[in-house]
C-alpha positions in Angstrom: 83.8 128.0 82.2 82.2 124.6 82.1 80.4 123.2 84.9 83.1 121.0 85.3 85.7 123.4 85.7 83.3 125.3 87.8 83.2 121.9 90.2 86.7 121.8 90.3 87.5 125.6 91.2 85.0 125.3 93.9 86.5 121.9 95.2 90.2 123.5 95.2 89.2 126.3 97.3 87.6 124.7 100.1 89.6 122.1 100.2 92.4 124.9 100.9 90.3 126.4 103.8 89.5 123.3 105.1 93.3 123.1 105.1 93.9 126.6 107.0 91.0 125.3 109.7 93.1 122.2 110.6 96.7 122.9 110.1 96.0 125.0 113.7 95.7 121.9 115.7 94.0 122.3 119.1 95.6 122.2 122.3 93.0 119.7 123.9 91.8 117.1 121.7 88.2 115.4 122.0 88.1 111.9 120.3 85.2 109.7 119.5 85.3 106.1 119.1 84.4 105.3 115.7 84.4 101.5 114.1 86.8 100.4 117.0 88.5 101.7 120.0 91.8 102.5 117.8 89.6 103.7 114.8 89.0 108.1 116.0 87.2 111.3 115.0 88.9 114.5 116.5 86.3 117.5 117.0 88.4 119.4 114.2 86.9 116.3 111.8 84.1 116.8 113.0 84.7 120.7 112.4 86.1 120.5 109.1 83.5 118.2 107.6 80.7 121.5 108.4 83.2 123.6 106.9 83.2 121.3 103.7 79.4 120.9 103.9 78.8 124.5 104.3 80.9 125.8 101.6 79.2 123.3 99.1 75.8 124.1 100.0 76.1 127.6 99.9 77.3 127.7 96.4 75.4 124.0 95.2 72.2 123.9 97.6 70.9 121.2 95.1 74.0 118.8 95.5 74.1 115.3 97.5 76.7 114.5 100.0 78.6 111.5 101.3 80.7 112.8 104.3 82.7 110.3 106.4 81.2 111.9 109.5 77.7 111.6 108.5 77.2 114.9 106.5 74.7 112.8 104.4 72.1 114.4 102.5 70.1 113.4 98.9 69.9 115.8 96.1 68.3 116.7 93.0 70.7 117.9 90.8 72.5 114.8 90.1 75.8 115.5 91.4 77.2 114.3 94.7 79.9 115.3 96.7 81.9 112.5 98.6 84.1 113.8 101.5 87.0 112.8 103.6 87.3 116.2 105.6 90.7 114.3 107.4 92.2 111.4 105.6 94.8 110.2 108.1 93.0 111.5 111.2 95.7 109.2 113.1 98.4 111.3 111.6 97.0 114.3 112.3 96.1 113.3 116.0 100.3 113.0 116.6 101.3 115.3 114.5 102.7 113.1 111.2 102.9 114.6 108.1 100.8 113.6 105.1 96.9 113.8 106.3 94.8 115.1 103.7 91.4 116.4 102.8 90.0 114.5 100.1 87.1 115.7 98.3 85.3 114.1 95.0 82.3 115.0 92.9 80.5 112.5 90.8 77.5 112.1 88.4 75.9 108.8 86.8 78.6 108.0 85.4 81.3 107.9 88.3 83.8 110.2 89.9 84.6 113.0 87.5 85.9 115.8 89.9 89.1 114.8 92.5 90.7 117.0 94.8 93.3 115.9 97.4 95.2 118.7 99.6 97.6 117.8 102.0 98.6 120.7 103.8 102.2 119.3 105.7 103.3 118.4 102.4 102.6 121.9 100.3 100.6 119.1 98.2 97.7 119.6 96.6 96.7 117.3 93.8 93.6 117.6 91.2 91.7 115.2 88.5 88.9 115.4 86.3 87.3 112.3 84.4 89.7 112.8 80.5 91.3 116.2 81.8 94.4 114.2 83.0 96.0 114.5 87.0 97.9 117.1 88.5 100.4 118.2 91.5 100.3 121.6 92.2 99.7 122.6 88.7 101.9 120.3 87.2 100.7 117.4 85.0 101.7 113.7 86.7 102.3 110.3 85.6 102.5 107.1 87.4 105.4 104.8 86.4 105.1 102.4 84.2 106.6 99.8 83.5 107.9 98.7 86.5 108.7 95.1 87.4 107.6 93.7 91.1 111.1 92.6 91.9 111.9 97.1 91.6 108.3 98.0 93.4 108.3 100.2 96.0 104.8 99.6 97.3 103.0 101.4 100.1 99.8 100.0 102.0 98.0 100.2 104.9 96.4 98.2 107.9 92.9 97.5 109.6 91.4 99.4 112.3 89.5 95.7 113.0 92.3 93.6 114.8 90.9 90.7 112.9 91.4 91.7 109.7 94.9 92.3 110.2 95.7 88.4 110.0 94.5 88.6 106.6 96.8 91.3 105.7 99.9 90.4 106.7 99.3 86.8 104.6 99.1 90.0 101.3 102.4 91.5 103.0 104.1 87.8 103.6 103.1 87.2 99.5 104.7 89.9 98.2 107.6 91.2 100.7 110.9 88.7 99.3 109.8 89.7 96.1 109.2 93.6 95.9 112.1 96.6 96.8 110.2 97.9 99.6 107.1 98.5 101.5 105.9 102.0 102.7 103.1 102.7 105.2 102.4 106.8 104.7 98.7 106.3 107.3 96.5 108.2 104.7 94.6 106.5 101.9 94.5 109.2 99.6 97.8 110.4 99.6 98.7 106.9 99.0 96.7 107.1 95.9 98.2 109.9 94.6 101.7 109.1 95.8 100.7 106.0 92.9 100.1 109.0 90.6 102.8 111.4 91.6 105.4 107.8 91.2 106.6 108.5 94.5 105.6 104.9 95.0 104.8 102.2 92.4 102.1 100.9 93.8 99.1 100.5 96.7 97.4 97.7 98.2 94.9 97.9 100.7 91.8 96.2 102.3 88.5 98.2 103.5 88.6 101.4 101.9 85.4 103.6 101.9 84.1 104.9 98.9 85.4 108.5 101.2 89.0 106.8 100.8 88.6 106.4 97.4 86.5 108.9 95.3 89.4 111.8 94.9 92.4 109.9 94.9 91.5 107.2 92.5 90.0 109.2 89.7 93.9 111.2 90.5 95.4 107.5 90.0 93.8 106.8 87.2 93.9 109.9 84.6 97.6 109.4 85.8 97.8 106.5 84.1 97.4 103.9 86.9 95.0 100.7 86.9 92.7 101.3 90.0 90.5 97.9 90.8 88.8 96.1 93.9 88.7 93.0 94.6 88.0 90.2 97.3 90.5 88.5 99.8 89.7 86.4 102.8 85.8 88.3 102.6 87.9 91.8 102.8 87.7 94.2 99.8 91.4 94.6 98.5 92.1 97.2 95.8 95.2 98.0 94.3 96.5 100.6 92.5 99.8 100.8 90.2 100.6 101.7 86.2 99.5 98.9 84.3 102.7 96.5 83.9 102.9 96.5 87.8 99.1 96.3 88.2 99.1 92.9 86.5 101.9 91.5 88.5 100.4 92.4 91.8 96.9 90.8 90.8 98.9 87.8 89.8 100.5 87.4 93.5 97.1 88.2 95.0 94.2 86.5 93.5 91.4 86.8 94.3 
């Protein structure tokens, strides 16, 4: 077993504990204000983040982190673990379907471990950098080609009011000429709704590198074109198969 594969059996298991710790939600909830008064942390974030932590560390003490709830630490080995413990914590705090835990190993060289496991949706999808994306086992593709006027697109909004403005002008471009929009509340399983084709595209502003690690690297050995870009002084990136892709950059420059 490589250490690749290693990475990735070690990332599918916790990610499926970290799944049995949260899909008991509590009966009292204790919320922290994060980058706004709308923008929350649950204790079982909190919670599930040490679990994540814990169960790297004890198997890869020499590993970095990026953890969305401040599990940061530096390492020497030259791999680094970037952690969304609850992608969609506003789903999970009323009980919507479709949270995830995302979790992402990279080297030098970028992203080359993705894991994204979404409990409510007996979903648990897997990349690794040329090893192709999966859904519970099964290989995936993203569709392609699909022309805007067919796009079923999904996206999601700002936790800063402010920034909202600027994307409903993206929804106002794009909404006469596109089948639909979608708004699932979980960057990540966005990502890999892109991969899956359950959608044919994303857009988004503001995404963390937490939002993105897993689910993109799933996007993109799918077959999908992954990029950021700016809008309006907000980060935008977009994810779809290639024809779509193109068509979406076209309607959005930046």
């Amino acid at each position: 077993m490589t250490e690749v594969d290693e990475i990735l059996k070690l990332a599918l298991r916790i990610a499926r504990e970290a799944g049995d710790l949260l899909i008991n939600r509590p009966a009292a909830w204790e919320l922290t204000e994060k980058s706004t008064a709308i923008d929350i942390a649950t204790q079982m974030d909190i919670a599930c983040e040490k679990l994540i932590v814990e169960a790297i560390l004890a198997v890869r003490p020499d590993d970095g982190i990026i953890g969305e709830e401040g599990a940061n630490r530096p390492g020497t080995s030259g791999i680094t673990w970037v952690i969304d413990p609850v992608d969609g914590t506003v789903n999970y705090f009323y009980g919507l379907p479709g949270w995830n835990i995302s979790i992402a190993a990279k080297d030098a060289d970028g992203v080359f471990v993705g894991v994204v496991h979404a409990p409510t949706i007996a979903s648990t999808w897997h990349a690794t950098r040329m090893g192709g994306a999966f859904l519970n086992g099964v290989k995936i593709d993203c569709n392609n080609p699909v022309e805007l006027s067919r796009a079923l697109i999904s996206t999601g909004f700002a936790y800063e009011i402010k920034d909202r403005t600027h994307q409903i002008e993206i929804i106002n471009r794009i909404i006469a000429k596109i089948r639909d929009i979608r708004r699932m509340g979980a960057a990540a399983t966005d990502l890999c709704a892109v991969a899956t084709g359950m959608v044919d595209g994303y857009l988004e502003t503001g995404l963390k590198e937490w939002d993105l690690a897993a689910g993109s690297l799933i996007a993109r050995e799918a077959g999908a074109v992954v990029t950021t870009q700016m809008w309006r002084g907000l980060e935008l990136s977009i994810a779809a198969g290639p024809a779509l892709h193109a068509q979406l950059s076209l309607e959005i420059p930046a």
